[in-house]
ZATIFI-523179 format. One record per residue: x, y, z of N, C-alpha, C in turn; residue number from 1. Coordinates in steps of 0.001 Angstrom, whole numbers. Each point is the difference from the previous one (the first is absolute). Layout:
N
+---------+---------+---------+---------+---------+---------+---------+---------+---------+-----+
:    n_xx :    n_yy :    n_zz :   ca_xx :   ca_yy :   ca_zz :    c_xx :    c_yy :    c_zz : num :
+---------+---------+---------+---------+---------+---------+---------+---------+---------+-----+
:       X :       Y :       Z :       X :       Y :       Z :       X :       Y :       Z : NUM :
...
+---------+---------+---------+---------+---------+---------+---------+---------+---------+-----+
This chain:
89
+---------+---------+---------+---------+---------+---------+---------+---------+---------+-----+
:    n_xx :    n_yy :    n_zz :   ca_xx :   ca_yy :   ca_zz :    c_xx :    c_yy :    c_zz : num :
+---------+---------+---------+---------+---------+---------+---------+---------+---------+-----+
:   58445 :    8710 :  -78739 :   -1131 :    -216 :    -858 :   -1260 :       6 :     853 :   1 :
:   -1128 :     295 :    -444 :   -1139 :      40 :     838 :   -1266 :     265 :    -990 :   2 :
:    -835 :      96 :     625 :   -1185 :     448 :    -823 :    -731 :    1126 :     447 :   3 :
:   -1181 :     364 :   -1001 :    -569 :    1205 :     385 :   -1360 :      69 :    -685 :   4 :
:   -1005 :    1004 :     807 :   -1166 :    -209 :    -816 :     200 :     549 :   -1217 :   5 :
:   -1113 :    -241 :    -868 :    -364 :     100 :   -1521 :   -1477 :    -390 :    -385 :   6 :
:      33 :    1042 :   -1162 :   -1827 :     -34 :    -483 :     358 :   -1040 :   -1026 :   7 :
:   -1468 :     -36 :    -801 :    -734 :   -1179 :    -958 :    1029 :     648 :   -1379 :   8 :
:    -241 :    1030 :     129 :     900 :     742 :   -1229 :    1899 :    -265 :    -400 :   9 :
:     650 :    -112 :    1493 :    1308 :    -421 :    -157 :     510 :    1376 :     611 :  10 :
:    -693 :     974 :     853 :     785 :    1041 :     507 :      62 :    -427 :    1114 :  11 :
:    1468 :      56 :     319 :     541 :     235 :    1829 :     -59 :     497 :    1089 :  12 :
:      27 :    -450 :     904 :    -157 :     851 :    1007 :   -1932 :     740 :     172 :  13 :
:    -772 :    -388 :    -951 :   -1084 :      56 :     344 :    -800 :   -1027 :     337 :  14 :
:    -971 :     525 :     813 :    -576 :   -1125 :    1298 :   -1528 :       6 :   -1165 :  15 :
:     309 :   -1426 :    -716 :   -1406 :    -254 :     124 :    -864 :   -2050 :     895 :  16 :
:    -528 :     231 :      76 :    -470 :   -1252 :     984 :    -649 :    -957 :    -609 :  17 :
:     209 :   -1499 :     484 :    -685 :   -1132 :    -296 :   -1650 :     129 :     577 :  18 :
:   -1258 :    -269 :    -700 :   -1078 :      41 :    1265 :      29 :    -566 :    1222 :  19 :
:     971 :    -946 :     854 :     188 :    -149 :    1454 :     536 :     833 :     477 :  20 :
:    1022 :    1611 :    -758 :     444 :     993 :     457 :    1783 :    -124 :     386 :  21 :
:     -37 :   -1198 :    -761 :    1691 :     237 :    -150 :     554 :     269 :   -1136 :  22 :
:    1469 :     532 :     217 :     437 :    1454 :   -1229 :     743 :   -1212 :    -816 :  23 :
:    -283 :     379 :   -1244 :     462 :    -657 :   -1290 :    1741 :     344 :     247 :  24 :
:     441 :   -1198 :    -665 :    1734 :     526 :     507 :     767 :    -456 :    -681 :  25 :
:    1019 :     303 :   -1193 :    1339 :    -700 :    -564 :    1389 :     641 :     534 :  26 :
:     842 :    -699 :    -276 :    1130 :     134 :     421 :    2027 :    -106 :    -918 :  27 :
:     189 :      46 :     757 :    1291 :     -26 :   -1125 :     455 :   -1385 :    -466 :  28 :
:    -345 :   -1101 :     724 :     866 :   -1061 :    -370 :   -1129 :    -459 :   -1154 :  29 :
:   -1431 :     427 :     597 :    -915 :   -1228 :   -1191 :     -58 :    1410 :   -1259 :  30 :
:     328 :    1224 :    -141 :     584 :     973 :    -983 :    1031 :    -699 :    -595 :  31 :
:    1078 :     -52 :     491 :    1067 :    -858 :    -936 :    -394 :   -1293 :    -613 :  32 :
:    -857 :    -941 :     610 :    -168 :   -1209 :    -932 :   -1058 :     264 :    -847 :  33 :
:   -1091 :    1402 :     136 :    -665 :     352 :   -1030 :     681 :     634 :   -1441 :  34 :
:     826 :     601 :     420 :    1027 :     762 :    -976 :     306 :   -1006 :   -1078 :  35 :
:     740 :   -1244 :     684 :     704 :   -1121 :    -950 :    -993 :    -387 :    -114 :  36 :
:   -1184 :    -954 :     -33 :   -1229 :    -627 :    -507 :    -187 :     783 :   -1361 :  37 :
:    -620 :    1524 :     967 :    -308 :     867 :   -1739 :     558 :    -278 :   -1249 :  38 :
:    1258 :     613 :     558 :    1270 :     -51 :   -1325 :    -345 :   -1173 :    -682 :  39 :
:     -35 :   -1377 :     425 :      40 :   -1102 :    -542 :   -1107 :    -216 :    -782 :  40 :
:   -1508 :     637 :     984 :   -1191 :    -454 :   -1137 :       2 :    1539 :   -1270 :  41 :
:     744 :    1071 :     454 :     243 :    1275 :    -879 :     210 :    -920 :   -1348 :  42 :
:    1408 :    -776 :     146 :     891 :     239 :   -1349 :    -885 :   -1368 :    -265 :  43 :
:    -200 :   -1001 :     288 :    -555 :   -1107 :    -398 :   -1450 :     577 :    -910 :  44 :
:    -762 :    1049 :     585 :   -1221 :     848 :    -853 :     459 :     137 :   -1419 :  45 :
:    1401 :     751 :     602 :     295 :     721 :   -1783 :     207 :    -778 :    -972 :  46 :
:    1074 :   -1347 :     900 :     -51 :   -1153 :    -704 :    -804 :    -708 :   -1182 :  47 :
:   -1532 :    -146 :    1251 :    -995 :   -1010 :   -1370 :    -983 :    1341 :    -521 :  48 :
:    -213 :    1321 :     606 :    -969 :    1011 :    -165 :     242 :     864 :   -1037 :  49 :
:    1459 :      99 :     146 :     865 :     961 :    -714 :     -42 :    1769 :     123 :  50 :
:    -560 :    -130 :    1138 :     279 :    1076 :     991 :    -845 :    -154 :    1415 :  51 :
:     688 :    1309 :     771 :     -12 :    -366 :    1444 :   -1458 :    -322 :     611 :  52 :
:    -706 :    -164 :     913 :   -1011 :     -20 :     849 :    -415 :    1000 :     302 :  53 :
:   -1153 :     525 :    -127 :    -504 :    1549 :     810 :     183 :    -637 :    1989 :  54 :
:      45 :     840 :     164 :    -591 :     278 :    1549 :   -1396 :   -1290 :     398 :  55 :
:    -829 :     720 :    -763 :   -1505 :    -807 :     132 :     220 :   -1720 :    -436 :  56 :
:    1012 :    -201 :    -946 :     -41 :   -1224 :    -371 :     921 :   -1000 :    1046 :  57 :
:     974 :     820 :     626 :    1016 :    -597 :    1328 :   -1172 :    -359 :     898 :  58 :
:    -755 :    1279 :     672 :   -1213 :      44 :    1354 :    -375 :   -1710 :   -1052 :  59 :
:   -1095 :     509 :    -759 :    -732 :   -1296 :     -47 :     775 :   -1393 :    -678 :  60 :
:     975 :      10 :     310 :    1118 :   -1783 :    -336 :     579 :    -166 :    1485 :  61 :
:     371 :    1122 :    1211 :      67 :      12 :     959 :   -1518 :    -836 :     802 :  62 :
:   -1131 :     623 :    -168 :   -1604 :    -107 :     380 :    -129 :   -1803 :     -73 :  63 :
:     300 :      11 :   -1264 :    -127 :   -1855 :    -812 :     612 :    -743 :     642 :  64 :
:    1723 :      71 :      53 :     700 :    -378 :     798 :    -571 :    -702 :    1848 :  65 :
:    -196 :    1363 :      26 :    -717 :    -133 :    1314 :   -1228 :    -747 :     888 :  66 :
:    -983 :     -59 :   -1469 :   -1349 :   -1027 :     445 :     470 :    -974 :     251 :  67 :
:    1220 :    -719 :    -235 :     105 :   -1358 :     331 :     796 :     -49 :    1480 :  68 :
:     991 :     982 :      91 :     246 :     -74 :    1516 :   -1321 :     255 :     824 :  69 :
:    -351 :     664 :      78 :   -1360 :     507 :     759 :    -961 :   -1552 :    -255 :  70 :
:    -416 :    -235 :    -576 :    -814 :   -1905 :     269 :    1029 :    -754 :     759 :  71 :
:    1174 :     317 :     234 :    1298 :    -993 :     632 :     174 :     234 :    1360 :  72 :
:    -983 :    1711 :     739 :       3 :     381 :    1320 :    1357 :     536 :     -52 :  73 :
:     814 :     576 :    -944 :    1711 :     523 :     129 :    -501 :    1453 :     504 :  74 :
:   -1343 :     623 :    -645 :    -363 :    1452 :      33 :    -451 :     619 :     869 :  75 :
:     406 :    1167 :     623 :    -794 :     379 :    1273 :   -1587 :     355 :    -628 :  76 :
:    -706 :     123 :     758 :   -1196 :     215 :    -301 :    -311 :     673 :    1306 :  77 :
:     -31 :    1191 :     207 :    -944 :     650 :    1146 :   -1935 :    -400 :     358 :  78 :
:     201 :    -124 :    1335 :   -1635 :     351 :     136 :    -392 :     689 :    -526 :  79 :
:   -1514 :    -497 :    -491 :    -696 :    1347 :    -538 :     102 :      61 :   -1559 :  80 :
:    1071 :    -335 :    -684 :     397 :     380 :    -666 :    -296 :    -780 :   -1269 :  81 :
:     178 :     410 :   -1159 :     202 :   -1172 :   -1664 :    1452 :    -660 :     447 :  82 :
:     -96 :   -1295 :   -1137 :     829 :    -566 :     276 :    1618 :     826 :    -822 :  83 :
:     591 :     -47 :     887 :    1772 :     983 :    -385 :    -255 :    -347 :   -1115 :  84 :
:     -78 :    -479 :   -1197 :     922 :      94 :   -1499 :   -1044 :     616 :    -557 :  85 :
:   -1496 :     286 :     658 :    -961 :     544 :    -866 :    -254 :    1732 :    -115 :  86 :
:     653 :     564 :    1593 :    -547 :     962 :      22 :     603 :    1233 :   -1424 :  87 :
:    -377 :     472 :     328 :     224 :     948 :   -1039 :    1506 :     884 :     246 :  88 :
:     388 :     446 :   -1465 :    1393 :     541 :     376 :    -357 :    1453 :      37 :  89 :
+---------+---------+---------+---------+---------+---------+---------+---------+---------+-----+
């Protein structure tokens, strides 16, 4: 298992950079616990929504999620940079 760079978009193997100039990067193990998370908030959507989540509605419940780690210091935050849960996808 290992990791590898990746852009803002979710493609592999492309190098895009934090503003301190280090390469954005996921990997296989935090892929697999993204996989099962999804699934779980997927079917739980269809559950109370009564159908699935777009794309845009995962990014921004992912984003939400996130402001509160990021006030907790869990989030990297590069120099230079907005704070990780803000920048743009």
């Amino acid at each position: 298992m290992g990791y590898w760079p990746t852009a803002r978009d979710g493609t592999s193997f492309a190098f895009e950079f934090h503003p301190d100039g280090t390469n954005l990067v996921w990997g296989d193990s935090v892929a697999d616990i993204t996989d099962g998370f999804l699934r779980e908030v997927i079917d739980t959507f269809k559950a109370d929504v009564g159908r699935a989540p777009s794309i845009d509605e995962l990014i921004a419940g992912i984003r939400f999620a996130a402001f509160g780690l990021e006030e907790d210091g869990d989030l990297y935050t590069p120099a230079g940079g907005p704070p990780a849960a803000r920048q743009d996808a």
